[in-house]
C-alpha positions in Angstrom: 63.5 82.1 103.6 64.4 78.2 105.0 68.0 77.9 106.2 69.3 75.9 103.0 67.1 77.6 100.1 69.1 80.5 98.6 69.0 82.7 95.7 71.3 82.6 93.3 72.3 86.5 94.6 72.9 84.8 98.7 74.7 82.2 96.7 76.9 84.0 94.7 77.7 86.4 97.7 78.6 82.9 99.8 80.7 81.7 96.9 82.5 84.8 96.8 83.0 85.4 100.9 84.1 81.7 101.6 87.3 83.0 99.6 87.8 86.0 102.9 85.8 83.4 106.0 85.0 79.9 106.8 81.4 79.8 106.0 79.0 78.4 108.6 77.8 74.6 108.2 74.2 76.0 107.8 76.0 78.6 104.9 77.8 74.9 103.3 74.9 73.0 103.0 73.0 76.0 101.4 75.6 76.2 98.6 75.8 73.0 98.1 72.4 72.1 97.9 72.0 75.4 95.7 74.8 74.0 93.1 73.5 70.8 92.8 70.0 72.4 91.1 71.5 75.3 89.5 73.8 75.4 86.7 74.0 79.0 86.4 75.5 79.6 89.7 77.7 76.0 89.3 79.5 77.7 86.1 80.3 81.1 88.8 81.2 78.9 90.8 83.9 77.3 88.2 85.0 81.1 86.8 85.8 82.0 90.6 88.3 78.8 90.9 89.6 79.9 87.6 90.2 83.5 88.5 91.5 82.0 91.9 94.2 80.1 90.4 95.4 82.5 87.3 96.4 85.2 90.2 98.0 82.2 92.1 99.7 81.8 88.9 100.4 85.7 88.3 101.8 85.9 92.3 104.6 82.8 90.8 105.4 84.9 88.3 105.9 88.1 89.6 107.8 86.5 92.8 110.1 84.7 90.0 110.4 87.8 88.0 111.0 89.8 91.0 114.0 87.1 92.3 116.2 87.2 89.2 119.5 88.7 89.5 119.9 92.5 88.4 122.8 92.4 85.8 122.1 95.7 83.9 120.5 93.7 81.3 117.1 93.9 79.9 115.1 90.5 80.1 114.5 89.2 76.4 117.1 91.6 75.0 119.4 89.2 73.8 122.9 91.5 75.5 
């Protein structure tokens, strides 16, 4: 296998590791040469952002939910 053609499988693993490790400049120009041709892995590629950024979201809210003041009532209970 050349240095910059990947399968979608090395891709897909690469997408998902640059999330734990800096990825190598060889490891960069593979994926991005790979989702310039391949629309499958492009649309992964757009899922893990999303995924990314609704636990993002989630972590806000908890850390919000988790900071408000304890004052015997329940939230949304109206007392």
């Amino acid at each position: 296998m050349s240095f910059i053609a990947r399968t979608c499988r090395d891709v897909s693993r690469l997408i998902l590791q640059r999330e734990d490790r800096a990825l190598t400049l060889v490891e960069r120009l593979a994926v991005r040469f790979h989702l310039r041709i391949c629309l499958m892995c492009t649309r992964f590629t757009g899922q893990v952002q999303l995924m990314n950024q609704a636990m993002g979201q989630w972590k806000r809210y908890a850390e919000t939910d988790e900071a408000a003041p304890d004052d015997g009532t329940e939230a949304g209970s109206g007392r």
